[in-house]
C-alpha positions as MATLAB code, in Angstrom:
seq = 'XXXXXXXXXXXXXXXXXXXXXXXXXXXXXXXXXXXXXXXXXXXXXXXXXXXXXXXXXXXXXXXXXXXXXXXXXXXXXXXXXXXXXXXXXXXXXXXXXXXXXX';
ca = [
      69.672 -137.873   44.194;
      67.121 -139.936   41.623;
      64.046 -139.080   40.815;
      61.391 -141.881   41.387;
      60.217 -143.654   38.578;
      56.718 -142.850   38.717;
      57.257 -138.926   39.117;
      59.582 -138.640   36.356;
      56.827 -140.730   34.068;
      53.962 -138.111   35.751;
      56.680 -135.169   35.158;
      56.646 -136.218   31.753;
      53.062 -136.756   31.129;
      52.088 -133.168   32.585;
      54.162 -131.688   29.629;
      53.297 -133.811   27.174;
      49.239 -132.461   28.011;
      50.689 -128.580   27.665;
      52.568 -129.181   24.269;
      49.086 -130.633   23.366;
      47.201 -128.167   24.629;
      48.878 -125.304   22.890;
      48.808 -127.072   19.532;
      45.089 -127.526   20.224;
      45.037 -123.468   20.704;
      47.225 -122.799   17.702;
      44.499 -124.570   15.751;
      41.664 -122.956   17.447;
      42.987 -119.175   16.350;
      44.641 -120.254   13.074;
      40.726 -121.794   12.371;
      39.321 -118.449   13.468;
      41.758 -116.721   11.417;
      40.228 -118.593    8.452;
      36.644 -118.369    9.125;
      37.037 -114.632    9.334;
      38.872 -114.694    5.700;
      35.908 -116.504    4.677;
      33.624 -113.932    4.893;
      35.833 -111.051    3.972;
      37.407 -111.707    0.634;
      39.847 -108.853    0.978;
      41.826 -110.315    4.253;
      43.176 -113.110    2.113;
      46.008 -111.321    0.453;
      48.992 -113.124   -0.553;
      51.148 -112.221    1.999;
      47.991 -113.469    4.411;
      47.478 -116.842    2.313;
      51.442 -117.589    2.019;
      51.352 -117.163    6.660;
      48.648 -119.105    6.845;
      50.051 -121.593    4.908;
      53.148 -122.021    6.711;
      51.555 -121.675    9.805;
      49.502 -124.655    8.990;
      52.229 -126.626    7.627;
      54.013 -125.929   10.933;
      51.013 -127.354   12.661;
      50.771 -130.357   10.406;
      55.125 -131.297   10.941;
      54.387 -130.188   14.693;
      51.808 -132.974   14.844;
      52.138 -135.640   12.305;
      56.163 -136.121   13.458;
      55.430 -136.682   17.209;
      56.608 -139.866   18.650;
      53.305 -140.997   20.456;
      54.848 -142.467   23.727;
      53.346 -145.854   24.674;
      53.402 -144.722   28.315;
      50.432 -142.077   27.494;
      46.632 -143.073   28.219;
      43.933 -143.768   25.456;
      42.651 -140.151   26.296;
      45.689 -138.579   25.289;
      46.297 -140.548   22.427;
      42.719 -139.882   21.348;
      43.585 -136.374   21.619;
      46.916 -136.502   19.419;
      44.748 -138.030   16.645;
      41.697 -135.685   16.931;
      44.246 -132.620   16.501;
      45.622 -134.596   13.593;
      42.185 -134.757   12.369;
      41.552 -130.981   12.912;
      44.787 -129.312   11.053;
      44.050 -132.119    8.030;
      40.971 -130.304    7.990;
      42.116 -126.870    8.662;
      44.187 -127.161    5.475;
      40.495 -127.920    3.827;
      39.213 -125.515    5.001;
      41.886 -122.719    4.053;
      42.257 -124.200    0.644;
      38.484 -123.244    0.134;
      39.357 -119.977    1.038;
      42.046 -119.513   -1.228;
      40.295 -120.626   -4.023;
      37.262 -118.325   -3.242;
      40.079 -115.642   -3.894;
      42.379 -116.751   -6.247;
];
């Protein structure tokens, strides 16, 4: 039994929006994460700043090594390059924090 053409393409779009979606949340804490360092100078230890690092380089492979399918819709590909947008800045944004410690 085959699956119809357009329900495997619909299949496939439905989990490319989730993977999306929870990168989008990873940046939303991992920024929250920061702007709370930001203000308290003693959260940013080095065990903090090394995590938050790697979580953010994570982010960055997660994002900047996806394939962007030509089947997706401008909206999603808008998306894909807005979170691209948001963990480049991120990164700024934790490097100003590190330096405010360091």
């Amino acid at each position: 039994m085959s699956m119809p053409k357009n329900e495997v393409m619909s299949e496939a779009a439905n989990a490319w929006r989730i993977y999306l979606k929870a990168l989008e949340k990873s940046i939303k804490l991992i920024d929250s994460q920061i702007k709370e360092a930001s203000k308290m100078a003693g959260v940013c230890t080095d065990e903090w700043c090394q995590a938050t690092e790697h979580y953010i380089d994570d982010l960055a492979n997660a994002l900047f090594s996806i394939h962007e399918p030509r089947w997706i819709g401008k909206e999603d590909s808008d998306k894909l390059k807005e979170l691209k947008r948001r963990v480049h800045d991120l990164y700024a944004d934790y490097r100003a924090v590190y330096k405010k410690v360091a």
